[in-house]
C-alpha positions as CSV (number, residue, x, y, z in Angstrom):
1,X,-16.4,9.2,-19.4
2,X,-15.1,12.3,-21.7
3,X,-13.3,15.0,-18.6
4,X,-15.7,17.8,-18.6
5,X,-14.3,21.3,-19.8
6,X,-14.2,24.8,-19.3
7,X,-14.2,27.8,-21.7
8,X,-11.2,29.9,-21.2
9,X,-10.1,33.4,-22.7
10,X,-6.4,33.0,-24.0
11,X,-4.9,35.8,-26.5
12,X,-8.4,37.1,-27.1
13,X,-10.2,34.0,-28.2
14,X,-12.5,31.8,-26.2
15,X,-11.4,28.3,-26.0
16,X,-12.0,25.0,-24.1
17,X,-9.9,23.8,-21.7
18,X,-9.7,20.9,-19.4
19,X,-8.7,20.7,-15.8
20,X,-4.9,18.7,-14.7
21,X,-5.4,15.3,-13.2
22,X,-2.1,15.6,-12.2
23,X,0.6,18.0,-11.1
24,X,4.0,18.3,-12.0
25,X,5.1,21.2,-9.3
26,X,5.5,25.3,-9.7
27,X,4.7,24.9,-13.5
28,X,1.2,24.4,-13.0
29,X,0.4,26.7,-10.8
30,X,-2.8,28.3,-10.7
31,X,-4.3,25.3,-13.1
32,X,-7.8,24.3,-12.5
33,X,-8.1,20.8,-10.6
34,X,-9.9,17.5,-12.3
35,X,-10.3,13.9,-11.0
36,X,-8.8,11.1,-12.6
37,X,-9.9,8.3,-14.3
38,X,-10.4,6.7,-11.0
39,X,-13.0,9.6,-9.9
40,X,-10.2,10.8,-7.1
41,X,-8.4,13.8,-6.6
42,X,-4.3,12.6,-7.8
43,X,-1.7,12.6,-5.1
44,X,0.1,14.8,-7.1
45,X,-1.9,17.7,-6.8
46,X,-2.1,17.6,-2.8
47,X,-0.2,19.9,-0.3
48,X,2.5,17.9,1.3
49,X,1.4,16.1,4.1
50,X,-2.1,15.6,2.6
51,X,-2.4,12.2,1.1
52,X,-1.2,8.6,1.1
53,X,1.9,8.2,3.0
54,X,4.1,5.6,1.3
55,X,7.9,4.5,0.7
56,X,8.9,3.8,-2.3
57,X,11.6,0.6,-1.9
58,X,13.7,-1.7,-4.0
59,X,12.0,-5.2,-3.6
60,X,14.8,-7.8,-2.7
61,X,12.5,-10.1,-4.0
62,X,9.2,-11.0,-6.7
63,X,6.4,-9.7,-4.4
64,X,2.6,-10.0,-5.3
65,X,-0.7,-7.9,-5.5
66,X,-1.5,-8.0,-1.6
67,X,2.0,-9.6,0.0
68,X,2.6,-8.4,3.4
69,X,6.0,-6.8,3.3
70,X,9.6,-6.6,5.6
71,X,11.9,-3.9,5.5
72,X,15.3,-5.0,5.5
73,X,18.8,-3.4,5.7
74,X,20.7,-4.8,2.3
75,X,24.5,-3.7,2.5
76,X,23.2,-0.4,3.6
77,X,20.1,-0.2,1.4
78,X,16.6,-0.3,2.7
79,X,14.8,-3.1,0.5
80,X,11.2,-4.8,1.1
81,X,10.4,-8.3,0.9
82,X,7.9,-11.2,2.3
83,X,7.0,-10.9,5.6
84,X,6.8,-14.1,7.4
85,X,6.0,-15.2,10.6
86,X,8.3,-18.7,10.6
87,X,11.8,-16.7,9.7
88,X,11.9,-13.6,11.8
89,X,10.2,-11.3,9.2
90,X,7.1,-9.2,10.5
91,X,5.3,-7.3,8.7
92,X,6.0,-3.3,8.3
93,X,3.8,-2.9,5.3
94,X,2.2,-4.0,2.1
95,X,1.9,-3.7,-1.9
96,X,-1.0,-2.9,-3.8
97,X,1.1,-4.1,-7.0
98,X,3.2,-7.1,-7.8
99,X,6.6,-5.7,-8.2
100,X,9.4,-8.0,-9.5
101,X,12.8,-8.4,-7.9
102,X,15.2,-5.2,-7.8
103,X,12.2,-3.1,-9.1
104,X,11.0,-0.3,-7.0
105,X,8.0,-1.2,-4.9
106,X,5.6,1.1,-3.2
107,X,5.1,0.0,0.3
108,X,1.8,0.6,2.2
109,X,2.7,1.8,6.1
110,X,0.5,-0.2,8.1
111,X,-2.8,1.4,9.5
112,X,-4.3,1.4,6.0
113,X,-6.7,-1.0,4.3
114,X,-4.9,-3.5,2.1
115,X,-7.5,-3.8,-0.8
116,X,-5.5,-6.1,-2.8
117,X,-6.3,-9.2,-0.9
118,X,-8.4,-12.1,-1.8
119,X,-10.6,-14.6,-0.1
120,X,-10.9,-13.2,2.7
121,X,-14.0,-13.8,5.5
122,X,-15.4,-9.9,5.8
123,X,-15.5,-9.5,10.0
124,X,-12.6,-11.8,10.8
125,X,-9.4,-11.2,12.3
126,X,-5.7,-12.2,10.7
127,X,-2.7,-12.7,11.5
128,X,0.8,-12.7,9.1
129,X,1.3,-16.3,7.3
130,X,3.9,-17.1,5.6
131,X,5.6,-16.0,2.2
132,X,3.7,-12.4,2.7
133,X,0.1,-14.1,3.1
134,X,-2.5,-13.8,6.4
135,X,-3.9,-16.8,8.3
136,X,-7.4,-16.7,10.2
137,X,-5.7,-18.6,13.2
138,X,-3.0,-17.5,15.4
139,X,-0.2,-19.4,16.6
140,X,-0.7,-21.3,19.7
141,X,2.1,-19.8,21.9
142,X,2.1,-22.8,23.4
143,X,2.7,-25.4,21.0
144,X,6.8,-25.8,21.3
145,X,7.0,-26.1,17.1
146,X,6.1,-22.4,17.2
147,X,9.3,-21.1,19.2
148,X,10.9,-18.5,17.3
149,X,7.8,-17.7,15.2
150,X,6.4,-14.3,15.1
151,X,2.6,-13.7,16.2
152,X,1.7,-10.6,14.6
153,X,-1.9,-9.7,14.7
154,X,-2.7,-7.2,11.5
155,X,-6.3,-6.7,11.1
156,X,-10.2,-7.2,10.1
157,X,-11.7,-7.7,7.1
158,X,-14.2,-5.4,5.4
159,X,-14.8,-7.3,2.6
160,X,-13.1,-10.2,0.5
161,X,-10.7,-8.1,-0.4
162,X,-10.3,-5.7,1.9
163,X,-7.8,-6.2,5.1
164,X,-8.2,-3.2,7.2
165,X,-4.7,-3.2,9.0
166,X,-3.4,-1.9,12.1
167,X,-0.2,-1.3,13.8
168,X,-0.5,-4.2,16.9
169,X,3.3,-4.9,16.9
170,X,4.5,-8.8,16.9
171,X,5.8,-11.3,19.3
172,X,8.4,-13.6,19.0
173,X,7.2,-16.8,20.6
């Protein structure tokens, strides 16, 4: 869809204009607001405070679309990779994006809705998997092949796709 636009009186003339989908700071000031190609409002142009609350992290590791992810202390460098429940790595956040090794990924706190998912079962609760994935079934704290794992319970799903996530903590068995 073509941005709507505005007439404008600049040096005398009448001219259209168009509204910023995005801010870059004090040098737009006082520039009318337009949605992006996505319909929303860019986080750019919102006060601080107001808006998705993420960390932007090196990723010690290829993560996907979706992967649940661990922050990790690297020689003094917080870094996100896979969470997984059978190696002592619960789950502090997600991606949206697959990021590749050493690139900077943008991790999700939990307490948002992970929309990158796939095949999920809308209504049912997971649990952190391995390798940054979700399982429907929790681990039977008492099966003795499950010492040392983590239980972490991380949310329902809205849709197929959607994991709405929550903050539940984890349990080392």
């Amino acid at each position: 869809m073509t941005a709507q636009r505005f007439l404008t009186r600049t040096g005398g003339k009448t001219k259209q204009a168009q509204g910023k989908a995005t801010s870059t700071g004090a040098t737009d000031a006082g520039a009318l607001v337009a949605l992006d190609d996505t319909g929303r409002l860019d986080p750019s142009v919102m006060p601080l405070g107001i808006g998705v609350q993420v960390d932007i992290l090196p990723a010690g590791e290829a993560l996907d679309a979706g992967d649940f992810v661990n922050i990790f202390d690297d020689a003094g460098v917080a870094k996100a990779r896979k969470a997984d429940n059978s190696n002592g790595r619960p789950a502090d956040g997600f991606v949206t994006a697959a990021v590749s090794s050493a690139a900077d990924a943008t991790v999700h706190p939990l307490d948002g809705v992970n929309a990158a998912m796939s095949a999920l079962l809308p209504g049912k609760e997971y649990w952190l998997g391995t390798a940054g994935d979700v399982t429907d079934t929790p681990l039977d704290e008492t099966d003795p092949a499950n010492a040392n794992k983590i239980s972490q319970q991380l949310g329902k799903a809205l849709s197929d796709t959607e994991l709405r996530t929550d903050d539940y903590g984890y349990v080392i068995l």
